[in-house]
C-alpha positions as CSV (number, residue, x, y, z in Angstrom):
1,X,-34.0,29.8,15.0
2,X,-36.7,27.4,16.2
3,X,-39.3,28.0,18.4
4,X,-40.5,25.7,21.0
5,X,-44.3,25.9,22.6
6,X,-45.0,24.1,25.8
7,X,-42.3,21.6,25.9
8,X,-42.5,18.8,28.5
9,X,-39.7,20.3,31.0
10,X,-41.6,23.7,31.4
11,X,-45.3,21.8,31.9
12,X,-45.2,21.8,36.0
13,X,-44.4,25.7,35.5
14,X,-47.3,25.8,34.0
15,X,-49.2,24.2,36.1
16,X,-48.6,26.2,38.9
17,X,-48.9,29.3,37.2
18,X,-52.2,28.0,36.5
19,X,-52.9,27.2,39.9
20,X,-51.3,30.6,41.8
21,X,-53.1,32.5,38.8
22,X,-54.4,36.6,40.3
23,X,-57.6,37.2,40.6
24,X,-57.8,39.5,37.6
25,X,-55.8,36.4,35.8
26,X,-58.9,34.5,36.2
27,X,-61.3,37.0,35.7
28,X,-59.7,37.8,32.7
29,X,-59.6,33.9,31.4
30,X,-63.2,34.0,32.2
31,X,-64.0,36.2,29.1
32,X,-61.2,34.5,27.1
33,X,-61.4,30.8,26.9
34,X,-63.8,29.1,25.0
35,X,-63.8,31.2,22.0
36,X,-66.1,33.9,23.6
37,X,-64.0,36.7,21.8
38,X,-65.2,36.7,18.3
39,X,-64.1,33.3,17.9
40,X,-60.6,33.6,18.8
41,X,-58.8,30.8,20.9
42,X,-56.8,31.4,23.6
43,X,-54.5,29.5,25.5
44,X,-53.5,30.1,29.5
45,X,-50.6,29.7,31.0
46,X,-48.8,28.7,27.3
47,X,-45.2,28.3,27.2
48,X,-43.0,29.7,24.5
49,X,-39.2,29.0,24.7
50,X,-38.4,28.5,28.1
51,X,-41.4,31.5,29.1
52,X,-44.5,31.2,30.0
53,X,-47.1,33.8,28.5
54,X,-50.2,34.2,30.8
55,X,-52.1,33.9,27.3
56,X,-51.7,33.6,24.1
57,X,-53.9,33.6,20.6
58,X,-52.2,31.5,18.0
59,X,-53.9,32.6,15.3
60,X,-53.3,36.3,15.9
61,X,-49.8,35.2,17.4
62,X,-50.4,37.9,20.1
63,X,-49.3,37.2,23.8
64,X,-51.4,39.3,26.8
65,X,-49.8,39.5,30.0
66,X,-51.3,40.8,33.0
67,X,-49.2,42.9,35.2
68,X,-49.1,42.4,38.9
69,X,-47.7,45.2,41.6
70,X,-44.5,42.8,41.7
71,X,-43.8,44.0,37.6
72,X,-42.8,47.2,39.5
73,X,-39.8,46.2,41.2
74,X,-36.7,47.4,38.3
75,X,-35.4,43.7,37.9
76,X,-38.6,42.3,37.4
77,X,-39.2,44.8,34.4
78,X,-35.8,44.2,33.0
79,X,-36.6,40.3,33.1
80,X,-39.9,41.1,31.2
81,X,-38.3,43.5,28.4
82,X,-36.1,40.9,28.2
83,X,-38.2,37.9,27.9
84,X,-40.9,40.2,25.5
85,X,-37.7,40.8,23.4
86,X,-36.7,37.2,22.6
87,X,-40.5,36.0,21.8
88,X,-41.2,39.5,19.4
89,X,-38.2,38.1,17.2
90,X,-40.8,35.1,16.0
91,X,-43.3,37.3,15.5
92,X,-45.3,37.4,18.3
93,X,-47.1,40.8,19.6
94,X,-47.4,41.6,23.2
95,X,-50.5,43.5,25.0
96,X,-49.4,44.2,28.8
97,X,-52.3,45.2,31.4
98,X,-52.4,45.6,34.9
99,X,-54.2,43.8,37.5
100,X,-56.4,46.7,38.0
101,X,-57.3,47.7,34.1
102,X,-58.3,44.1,34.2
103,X,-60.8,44.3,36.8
104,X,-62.0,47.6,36.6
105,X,-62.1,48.5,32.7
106,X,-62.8,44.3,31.7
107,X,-64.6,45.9,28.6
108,X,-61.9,48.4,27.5
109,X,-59.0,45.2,28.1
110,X,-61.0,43.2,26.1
111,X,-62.0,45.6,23.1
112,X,-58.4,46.2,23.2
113,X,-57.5,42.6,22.5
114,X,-60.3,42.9,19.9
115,X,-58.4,45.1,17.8
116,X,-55.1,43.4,18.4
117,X,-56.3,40.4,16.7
118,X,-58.4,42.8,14.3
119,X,-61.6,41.5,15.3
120,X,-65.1,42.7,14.3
């Protein structure tokens, strides 16, 4: 089974990911890009498959997605155990936070993702 990472027919789903991201989505991307996390890149709004992961360390092959009050509603969370499901069977790890641990606990999220990727 091949993997696919942002293929061409998922890149305007991207983009507008991107563009409608939450606040604690760009808060979050604040501490993220640019390698300000030991080193580590990150990538926003990547697409694996046909699914877009709201980021995503290649080296540490670990996925973070923040969770908005929508990922309450039942079919939402079966769509997400589904989707997390698929992607784990490459490899990839999952680290799932809500909008509010994001933005009230940036610290904790972030030492968190640190030990994820088994950062000093």
């Amino acid at each position: 089974m091949t993997l696919h990472f942002n293929r061409n027919r998922e890149k305007g789903k991207r983009r507008s990911l991107r563009v409608k991201a939450t606040l604690a989505e760009k808060h979050l991307w604040q501490r993220l890009r640019n390698r300000q996390l030991n080193g580590a890149k990150f990538r926003r709004q990547n697409s694996v498959d046909a699914f877009v992961l709201d980021f995503y360390c290649p080296a540490g092959k670990l996925a973070i997605e923040v969770d908005g009050g929508y990922h309450l509603h039942p079919d939402v969370q079966d769509y997400a155990r589904t989707r997390q499901r698929h992607i784990e069977k490459f490899g990839i790890r999952f680290l799932r936070f809500t909008n509010e641990q994001v933005l009230e606990n940036t610290e904790g999220v972030l030492a968190e993702i640190g030990r994820a990727l088994d950062l000093p």
